[in-house]
BATI-509955 format. One record per residue (C-alpha): x, y, z. Coordinates in pm, 1 decimal. Layout:
<rs>
c1,c2,c3
X,Y,Z;
...
</rs>
This chain:
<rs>
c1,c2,c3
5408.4,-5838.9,1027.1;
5463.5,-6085.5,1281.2;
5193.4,-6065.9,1561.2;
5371.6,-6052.9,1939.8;
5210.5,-6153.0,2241.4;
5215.8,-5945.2,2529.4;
5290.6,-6187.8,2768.2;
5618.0,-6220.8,2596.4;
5741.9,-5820.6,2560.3;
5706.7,-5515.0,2823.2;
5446.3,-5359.9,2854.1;
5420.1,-5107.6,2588.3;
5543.4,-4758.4,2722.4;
5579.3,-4882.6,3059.5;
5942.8,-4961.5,3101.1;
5899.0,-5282.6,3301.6;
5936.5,-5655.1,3258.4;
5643.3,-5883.6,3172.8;
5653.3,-6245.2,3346.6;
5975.1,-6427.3,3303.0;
5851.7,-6777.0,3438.1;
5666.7,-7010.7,3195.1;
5385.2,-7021.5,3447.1;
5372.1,-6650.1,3477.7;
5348.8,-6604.5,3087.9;
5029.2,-6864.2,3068.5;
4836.7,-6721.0,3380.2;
4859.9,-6325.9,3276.9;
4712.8,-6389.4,2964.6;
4448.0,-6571.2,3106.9;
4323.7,-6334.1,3342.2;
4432.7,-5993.8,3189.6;
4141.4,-6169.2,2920.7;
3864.6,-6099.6,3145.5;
3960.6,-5765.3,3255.0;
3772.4,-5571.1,3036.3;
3412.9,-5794.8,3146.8;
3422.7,-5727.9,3459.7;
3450.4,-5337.0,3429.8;
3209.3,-5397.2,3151.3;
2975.2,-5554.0,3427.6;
3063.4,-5326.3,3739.1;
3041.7,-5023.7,3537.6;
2698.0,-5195.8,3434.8;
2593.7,-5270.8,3789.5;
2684.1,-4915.1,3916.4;
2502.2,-4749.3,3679.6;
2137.2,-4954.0,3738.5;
2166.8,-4951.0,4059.6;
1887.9,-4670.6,4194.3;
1854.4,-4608.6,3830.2;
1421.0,-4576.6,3908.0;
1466.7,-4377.9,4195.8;
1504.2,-4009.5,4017.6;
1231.6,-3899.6,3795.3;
1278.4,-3832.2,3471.6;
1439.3,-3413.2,3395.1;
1321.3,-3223.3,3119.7;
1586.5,-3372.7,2871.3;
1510.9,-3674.0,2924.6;
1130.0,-3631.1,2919.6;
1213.4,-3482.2,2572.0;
1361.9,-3845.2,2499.9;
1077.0,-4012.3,2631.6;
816.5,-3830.6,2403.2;
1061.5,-3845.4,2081.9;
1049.8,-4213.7,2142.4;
715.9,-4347.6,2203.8;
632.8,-4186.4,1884.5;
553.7,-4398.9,1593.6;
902.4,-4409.8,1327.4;
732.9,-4175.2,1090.5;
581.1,-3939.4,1319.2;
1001.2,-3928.4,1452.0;
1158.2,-3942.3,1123.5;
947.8,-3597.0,1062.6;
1028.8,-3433.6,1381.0;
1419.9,-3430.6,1366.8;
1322.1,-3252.7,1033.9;
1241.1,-2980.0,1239.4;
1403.5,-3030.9,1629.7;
1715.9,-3209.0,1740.1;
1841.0,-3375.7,1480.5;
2148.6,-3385.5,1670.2;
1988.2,-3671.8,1835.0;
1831.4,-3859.0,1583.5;
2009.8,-4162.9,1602.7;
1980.2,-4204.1,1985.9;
1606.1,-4144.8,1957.2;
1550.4,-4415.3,1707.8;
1750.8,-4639.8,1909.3;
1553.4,-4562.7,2190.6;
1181.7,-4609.5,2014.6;
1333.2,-4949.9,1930.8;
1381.7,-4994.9,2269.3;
1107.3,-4881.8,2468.1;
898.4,-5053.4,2185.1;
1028.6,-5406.3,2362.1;
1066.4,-5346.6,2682.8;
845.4,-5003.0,2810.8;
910.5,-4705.5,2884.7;
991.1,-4662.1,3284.7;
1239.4,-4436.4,3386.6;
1470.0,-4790.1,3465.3;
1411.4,-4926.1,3136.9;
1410.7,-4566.3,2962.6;
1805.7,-4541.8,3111.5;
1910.1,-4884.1,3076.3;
2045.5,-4822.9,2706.1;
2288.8,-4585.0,2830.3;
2428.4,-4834.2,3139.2;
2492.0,-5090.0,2882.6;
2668.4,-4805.2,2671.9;
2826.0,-4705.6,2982.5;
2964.9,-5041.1,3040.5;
3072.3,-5118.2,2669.6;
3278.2,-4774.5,2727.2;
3436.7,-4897.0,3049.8;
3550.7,-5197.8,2845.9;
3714.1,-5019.9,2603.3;
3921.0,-4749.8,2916.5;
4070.5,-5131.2,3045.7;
4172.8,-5236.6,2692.0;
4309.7,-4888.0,2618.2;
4537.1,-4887.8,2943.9;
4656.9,-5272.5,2906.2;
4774.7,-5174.4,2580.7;
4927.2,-4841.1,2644.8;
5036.3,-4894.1,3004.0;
4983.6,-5277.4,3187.0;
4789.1,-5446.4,3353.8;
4813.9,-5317.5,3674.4;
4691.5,-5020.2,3526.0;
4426.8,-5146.0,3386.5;
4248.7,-5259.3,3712.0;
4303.7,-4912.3,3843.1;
4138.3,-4768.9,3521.6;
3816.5,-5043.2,3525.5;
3750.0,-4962.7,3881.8;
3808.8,-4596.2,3863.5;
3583.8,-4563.2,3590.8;
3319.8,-4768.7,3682.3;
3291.0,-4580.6,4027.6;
3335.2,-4217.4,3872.8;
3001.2,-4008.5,4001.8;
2979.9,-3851.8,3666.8;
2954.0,-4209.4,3507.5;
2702.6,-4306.1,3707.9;
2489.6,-4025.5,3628.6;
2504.6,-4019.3,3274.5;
2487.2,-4393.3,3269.0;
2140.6,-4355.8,3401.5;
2066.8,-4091.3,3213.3;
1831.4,-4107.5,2878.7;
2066.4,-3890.7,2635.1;
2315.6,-3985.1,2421.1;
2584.2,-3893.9,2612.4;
2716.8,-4249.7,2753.4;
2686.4,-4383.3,2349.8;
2883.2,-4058.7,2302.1;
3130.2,-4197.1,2533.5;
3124.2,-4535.7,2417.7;
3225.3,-4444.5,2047.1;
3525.5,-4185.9,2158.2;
3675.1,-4459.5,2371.2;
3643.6,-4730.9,2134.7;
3784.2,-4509.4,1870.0;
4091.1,-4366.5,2057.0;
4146.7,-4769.1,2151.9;
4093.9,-4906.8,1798.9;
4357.3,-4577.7,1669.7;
4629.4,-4750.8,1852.0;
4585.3,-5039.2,1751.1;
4575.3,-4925.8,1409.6;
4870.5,-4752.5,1448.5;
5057.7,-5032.2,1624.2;
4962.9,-5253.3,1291.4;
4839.0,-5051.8,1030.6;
4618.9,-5232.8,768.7;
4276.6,-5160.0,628.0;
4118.9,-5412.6,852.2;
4199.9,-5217.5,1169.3;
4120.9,-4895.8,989.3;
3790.7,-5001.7,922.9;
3648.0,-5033.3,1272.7;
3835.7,-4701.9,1345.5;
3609.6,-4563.4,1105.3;
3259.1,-4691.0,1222.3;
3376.9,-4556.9,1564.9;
3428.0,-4181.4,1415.3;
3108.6,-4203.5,1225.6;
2912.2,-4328.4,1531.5;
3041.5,-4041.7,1773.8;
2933.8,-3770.1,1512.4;
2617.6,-3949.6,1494.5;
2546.1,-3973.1,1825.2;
2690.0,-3582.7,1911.1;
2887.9,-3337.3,1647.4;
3069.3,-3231.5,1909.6;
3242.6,-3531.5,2012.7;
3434.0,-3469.2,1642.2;
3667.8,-3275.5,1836.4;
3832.4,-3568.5,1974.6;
3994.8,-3635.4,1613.8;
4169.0,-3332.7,1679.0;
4387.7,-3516.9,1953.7;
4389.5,-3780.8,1740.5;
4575.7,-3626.3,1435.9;
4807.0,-3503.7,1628.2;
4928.4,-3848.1,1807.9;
4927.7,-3979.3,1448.3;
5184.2,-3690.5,1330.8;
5370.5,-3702.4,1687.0;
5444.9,-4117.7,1592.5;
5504.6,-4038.3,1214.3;
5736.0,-3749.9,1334.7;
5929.0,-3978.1,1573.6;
5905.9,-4343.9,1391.2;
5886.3,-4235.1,1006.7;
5662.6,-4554.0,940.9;
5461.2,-4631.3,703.0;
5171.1,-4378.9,553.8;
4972.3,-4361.2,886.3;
4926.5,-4013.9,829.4;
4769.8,-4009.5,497.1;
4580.3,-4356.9,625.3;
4433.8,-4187.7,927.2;
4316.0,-3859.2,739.4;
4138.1,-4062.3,440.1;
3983.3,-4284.3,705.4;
3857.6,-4013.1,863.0;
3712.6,-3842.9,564.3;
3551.3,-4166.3,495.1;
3392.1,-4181.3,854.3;
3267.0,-3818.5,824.6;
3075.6,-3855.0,517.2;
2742.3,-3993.4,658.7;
2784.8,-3717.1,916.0;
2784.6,-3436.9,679.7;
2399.0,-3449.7,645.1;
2374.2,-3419.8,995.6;
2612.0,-3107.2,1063.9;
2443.9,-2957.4,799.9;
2070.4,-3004.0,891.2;
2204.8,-2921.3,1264.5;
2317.2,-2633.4,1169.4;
1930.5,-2492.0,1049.3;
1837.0,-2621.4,1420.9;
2107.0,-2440.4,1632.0;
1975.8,-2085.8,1709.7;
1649.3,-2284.1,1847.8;
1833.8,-2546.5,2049.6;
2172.0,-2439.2,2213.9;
2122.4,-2056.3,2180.1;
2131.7,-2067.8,2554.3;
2452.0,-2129.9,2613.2;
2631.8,-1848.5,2740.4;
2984.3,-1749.8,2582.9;
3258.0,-1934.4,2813.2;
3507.4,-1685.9,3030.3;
3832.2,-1833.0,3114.0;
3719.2,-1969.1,3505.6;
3409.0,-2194.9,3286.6;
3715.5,-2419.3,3227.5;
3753.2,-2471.4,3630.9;
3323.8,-2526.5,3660.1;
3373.3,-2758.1,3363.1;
3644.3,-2935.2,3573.6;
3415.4,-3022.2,3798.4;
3122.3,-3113.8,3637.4;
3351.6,-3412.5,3446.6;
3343.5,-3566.4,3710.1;
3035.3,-3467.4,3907.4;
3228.7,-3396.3,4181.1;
3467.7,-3107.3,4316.7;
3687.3,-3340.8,4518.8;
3670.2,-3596.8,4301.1;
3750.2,-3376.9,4004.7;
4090.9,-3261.0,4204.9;
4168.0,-3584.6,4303.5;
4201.7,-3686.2,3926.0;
4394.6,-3392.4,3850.5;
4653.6,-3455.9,4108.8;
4669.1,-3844.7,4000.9;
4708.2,-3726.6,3607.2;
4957.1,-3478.8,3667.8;
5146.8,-3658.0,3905.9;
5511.1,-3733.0,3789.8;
5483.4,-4124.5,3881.0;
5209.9,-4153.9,3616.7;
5462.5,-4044.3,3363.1;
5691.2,-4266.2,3477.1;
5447.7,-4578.9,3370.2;
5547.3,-4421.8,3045.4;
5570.5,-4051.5,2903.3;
5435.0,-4113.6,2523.3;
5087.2,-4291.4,2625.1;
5080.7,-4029.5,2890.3;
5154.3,-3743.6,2644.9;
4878.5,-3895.9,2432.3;
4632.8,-3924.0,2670.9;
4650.7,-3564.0,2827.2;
4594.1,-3442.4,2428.9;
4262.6,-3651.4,2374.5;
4141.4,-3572.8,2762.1;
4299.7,-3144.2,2697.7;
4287.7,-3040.8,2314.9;
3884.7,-3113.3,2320.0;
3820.7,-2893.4,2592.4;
4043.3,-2602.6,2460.5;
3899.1,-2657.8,2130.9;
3556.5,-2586.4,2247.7;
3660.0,-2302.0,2454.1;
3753.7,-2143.0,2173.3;
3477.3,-2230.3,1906.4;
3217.5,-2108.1,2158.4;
3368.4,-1715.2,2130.7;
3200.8,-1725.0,1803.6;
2839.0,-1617.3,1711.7;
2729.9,-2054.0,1890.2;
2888.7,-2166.6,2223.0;
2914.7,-2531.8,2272.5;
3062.9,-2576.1,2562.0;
2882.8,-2767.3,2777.9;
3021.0,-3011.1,3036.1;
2802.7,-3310.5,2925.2;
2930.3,-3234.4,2513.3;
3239.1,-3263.1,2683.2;
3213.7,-3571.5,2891.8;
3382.8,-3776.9,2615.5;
3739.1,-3675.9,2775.0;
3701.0,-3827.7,3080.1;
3843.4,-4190.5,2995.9;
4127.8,-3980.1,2913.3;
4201.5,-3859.6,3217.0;
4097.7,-4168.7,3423.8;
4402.1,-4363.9,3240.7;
4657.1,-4112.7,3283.5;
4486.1,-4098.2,3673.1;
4513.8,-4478.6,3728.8;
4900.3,-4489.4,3575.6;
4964.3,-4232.4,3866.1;
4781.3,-4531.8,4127.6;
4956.3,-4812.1,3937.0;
5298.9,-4606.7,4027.3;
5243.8,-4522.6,4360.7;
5520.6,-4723.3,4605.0;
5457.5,-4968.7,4788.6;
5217.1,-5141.0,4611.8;
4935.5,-5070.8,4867.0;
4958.9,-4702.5,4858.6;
4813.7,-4727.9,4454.6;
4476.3,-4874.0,4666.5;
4470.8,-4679.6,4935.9;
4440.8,-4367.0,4656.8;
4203.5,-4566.8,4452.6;
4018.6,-4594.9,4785.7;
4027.1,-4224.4,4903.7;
3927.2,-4151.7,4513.4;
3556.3,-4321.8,4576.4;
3497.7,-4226.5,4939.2;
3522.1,-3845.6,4825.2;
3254.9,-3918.4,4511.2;
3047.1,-4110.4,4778.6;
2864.7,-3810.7,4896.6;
2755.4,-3750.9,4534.2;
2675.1,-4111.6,4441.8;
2442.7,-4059.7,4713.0;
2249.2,-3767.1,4651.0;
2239.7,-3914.4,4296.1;
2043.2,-4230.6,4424.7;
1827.9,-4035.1,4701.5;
1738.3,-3726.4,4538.2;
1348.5,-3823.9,4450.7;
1369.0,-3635.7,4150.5;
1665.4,-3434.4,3927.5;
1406.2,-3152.1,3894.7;
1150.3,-3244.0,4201.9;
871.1,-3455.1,4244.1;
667.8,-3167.2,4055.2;
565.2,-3388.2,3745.6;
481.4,-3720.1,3948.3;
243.0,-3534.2,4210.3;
133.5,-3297.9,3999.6;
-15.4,-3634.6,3787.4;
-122.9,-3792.2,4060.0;
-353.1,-3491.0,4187.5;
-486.3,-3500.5,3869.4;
-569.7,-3843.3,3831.2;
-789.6,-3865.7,4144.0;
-987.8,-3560.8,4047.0;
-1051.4,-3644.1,3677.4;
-1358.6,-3640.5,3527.9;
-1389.8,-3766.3,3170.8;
-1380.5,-3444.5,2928.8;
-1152.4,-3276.0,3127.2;
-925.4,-3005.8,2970.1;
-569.9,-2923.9,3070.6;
-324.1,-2630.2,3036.8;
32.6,-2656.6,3145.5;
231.4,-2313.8,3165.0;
427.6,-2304.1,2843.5;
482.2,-1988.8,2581.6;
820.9,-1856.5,2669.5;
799.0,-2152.5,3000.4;
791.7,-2370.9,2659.2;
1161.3,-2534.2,2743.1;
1077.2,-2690.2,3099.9;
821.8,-2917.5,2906.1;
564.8,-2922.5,3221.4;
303.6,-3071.9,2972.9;
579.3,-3381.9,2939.3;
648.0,-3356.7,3332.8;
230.5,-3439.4,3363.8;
173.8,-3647.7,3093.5;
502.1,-3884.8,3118.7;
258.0,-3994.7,3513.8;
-89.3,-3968.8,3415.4;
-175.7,-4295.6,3412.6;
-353.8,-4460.1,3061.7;
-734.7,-4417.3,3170.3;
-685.4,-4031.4,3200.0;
-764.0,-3853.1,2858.2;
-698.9,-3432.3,2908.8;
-756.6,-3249.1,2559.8;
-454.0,-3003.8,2578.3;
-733.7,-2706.1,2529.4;
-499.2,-2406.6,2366.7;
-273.8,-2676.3,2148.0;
-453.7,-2580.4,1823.0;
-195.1,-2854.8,1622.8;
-4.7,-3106.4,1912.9;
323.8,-3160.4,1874.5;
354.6,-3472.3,1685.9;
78.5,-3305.3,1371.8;
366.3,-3015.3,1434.6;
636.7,-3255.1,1374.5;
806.6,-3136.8,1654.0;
907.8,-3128.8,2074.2;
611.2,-2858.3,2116.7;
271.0,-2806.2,1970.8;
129.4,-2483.1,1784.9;
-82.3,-2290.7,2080.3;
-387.1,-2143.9,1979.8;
-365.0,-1760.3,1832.0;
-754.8,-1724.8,1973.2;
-792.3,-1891.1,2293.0;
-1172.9,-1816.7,2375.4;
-1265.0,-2043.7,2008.6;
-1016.7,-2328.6,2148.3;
-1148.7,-2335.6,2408.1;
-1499.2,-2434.7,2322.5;
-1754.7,-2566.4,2572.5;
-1474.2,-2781.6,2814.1;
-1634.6,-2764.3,3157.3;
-1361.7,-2846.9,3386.3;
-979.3,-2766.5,3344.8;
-681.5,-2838.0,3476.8;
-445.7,-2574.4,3462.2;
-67.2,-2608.1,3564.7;
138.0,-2325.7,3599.3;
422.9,-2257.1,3869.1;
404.7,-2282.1,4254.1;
482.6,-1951.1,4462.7;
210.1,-1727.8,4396.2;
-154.5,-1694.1,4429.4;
-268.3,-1645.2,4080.5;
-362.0,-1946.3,3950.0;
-274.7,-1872.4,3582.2;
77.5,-1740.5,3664.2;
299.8,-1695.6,3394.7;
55.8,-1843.9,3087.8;
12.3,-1648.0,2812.0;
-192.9,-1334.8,2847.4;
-443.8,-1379.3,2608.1;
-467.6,-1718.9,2775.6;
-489.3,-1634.6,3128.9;
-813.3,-1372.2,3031.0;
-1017.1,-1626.9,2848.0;
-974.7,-1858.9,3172.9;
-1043.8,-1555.8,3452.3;
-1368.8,-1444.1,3218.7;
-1491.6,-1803.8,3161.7;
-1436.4,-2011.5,3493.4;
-1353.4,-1982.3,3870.0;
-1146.3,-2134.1,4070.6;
-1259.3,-2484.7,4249.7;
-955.6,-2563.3,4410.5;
-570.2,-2512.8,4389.3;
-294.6,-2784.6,4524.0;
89.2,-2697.9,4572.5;
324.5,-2995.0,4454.7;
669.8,-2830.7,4518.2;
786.4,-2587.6,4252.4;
419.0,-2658.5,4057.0;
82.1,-2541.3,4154.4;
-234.3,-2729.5,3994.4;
-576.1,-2551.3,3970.3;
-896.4,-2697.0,3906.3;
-1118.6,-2452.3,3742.4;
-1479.9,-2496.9,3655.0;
-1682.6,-2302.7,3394.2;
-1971.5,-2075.5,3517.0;
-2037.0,-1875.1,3159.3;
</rs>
């Protein structure tokens, strides 16, 4: 087939004229080339930028601790615990490996997947829509709250993001030209988003159907039967995966309540990490003008950003619920193209940035208390550390609250800070978590003999009471009351850490 430049054709789906002049024809290419780097780098920029500022949250403490574990001791755990995330967490022990494990260089993975994604959104709209479009799409993007977030966050999420976009850009391409070699990349993309999350499958749903909508309406070729033995191919290295997930479920998302028909509206907002924002992008999408920039890409566009949603929705009325907004975040590039074709349409010319501009000033409130917020779940973890650290005595025991408490991993929240000179023997962990080969260690079934003859112990439990062993096991709580008194107790916001000496 012969290859066509787009400097020389409209736009596709846009219904307007590219550059008649010579002149014009040599500079767009030029500079529509470097499009995609510089949303690449903004997105980049955005999403480091206060990136050290909020501590660490209990998911991504769970990161942390899957990572700086040695390959075996990991390979063993997803045995047992998120295997889900397997593939993100050996990235990660790569990476903190090289270059540490602060909270800045813990996140910077995603920013760079963040920014790889943001690449692939201006592609996607200079091919679907122009480039006008395209600018509207990098920056919107880029200076989404929600992508800021998760591209400073230390989940899989942004790589999530990353693969769906580069997969719904590399489809169209493939079906724009299909041959194996632009098959192929489709593939790694598919395999790669069930890799890093099952859930982003869903997006092939949308995808099937704009490959029957174009088969239906062009009659071309064998794109169907190419696209479903493509994906078949992708899906085969994920198959382990969903299967071995499936053992881990109950333990892992069983918390996830059964969706009612207003969780679509709270997942609305949470896209986006923003209630105005959110709107804002829902007017833009659904505005006529962006159909105007042309109805098929839009069509296609509202199916990958709408059919994954709905799909999930209705999956989680079974016996598992899935729907979460961050297993959903893959949707948003979605509607951020169909958003910035309603900008790009907007007459005059001006107008288009005057939206993009009223877009970011109502996410600004929420960029903010992203990058001021000292901590996503308070400076408990960091002062709680710190108290410890300028009481400790060599020997020392310690007891975080955990039994049923198990999920807000305040052992991780204390040990992530204590700096490397402080040794505390976790005095009811009769196996720790890595012999366990998982997130959590085996507590002790008979305290008093775990216990042994520790002298002092720290024990961390929850603020907002005076009983120093609040909330820790029973069994727990009476071998410390019969065997030790209280020295001294310090509040750290929603923690409370107790020094307790023994005196039989």
């Amino acid at each position: 087939m012969t290859s066509r430049s787009t400097a020389a054709i409209p736009e596709a789906g846009s219904g307007h004229r590219a550059p008649r002049t010579a002149a014009g024809r040599a500079r767009a290419p030029r500079a529509a080339r470097v499009d995609w780097l510089w949303a690449a780098l903004l997105t980049f920029g955005v999403a480091v930028t206060g990136s050290g500022t909020p501590q660490l949250w209990r998911d991504e403490l769970a990161s942390w601790n899957a990572a700086i574990r040695s390959t075996g001791d990991l390979v063993a755990m997803l045995g047992h615990v998120d295997a889900v995330s397997g593939l993100y967490y050996l990235l990660l022990h790569g990476w903190v490996s090289v270059f540490g494990d602060s909270a800045t260089m813990l996140r910077m993975p995603s920013a760079f997947a963040m920014a790889g994604a943001a690449a692939f959104v201006v592609l996607t709209a200079r091919t679907l829509f122009d480039r006008r479009t395209a600018v509207f799409a990098g920056l919107l993007f880029a200076l989404l709250p929600s992508v800021s977030r998760y591209g400073q966050e230390a989940r899989s999420y942004a790589f999530v993001l990353l693969a769906v976009t580069a997969a719904t850009w590399l489809l169209i391409r493939a079906l724009d030209r299909p041959t194996p070699r632009l098959w192929a990349p489709y593939a790694l993309a598919v395999a790669a988003a069930g890799l890093f999350h099952i859930v982003s499958l869903l997006f092939l749903l949308p995808h099937a159907l704009i490959v029957v909508l174009r088969w239906w309406r062009d009659r071309r070729g064998r794109t169907v039967v190419a696209f479903a033995v493509t994906a078949a191919v992708a899906l085969v290295p994920v198959i382990p995966l969903v299967l071995l997930g499936q053992r881990q479920v109950g333990r892992q998302i069983s918390w996830i309540k059964t969706p009612h028909l207003r969780s679509i509206a709270d997942i609305w907002d949470s896209l986006f990490g923003s209630p105005l924002v959110s709107l804002a992008i829902a007017a833009l999408a659904l505005l006529p003008l962006a159909w105007s920039r042309g109805r098929r890409p839009a069509v296609e566009l509202l199916l990958v950003g709408a059919v994954p949603i709905v799909a999930a929705w209705v999956v989680s009325q079974g016996s598992t619920s899935y729907f979460m907004d961050r297993y959903l975040l893959f949707t948003v590039p979605a509607w951020v193209l169909v958003a910035a074709a309603g900008l790009a349409a907007l007459r005059p010319r001006p107008l288009g940035v005057a939206g993009l501009v009223a877009v970011v000033l109502l996410g600004l409130p929420d960029q903010r208390q992203l990058r001021t917020e000292t901590v996503k779940a308070g400076r408990d973890g960091e002062e709680a550390a710190a108290v410890i650290a300028k009481g400790y005595r060599p020997g020392d025991g310690f007891v975080p609250v955990r039994g049923t408490d198990s999920v807000f991993m305040t052992d991780f929240q204390v040990e992530y800070f204590l700096p490397p000179k402080v040794k505390l023997r976790d005095v009811f962990a009769q196996r720790t978590a890595v012999a366990n080969d998982d997130l959590f260690p085996v507590e002790c079934g008979q305290p008093e003999k775990c216990l042994g003859t520790t002298r002092r112990v720290w024990v961390v439990t929850w603020s907002g009471t005076q009983n120093p062993y609040h909330k820790l096991p029973k069994e727990q709580a009476e071998t410390l009351e019969k065997h030790y008194k209280l020295v001294k107790k310090t509040k750290v916001h929603g923690l409370q850490v107790s020094l307790v000496e023994r005196v039989r």
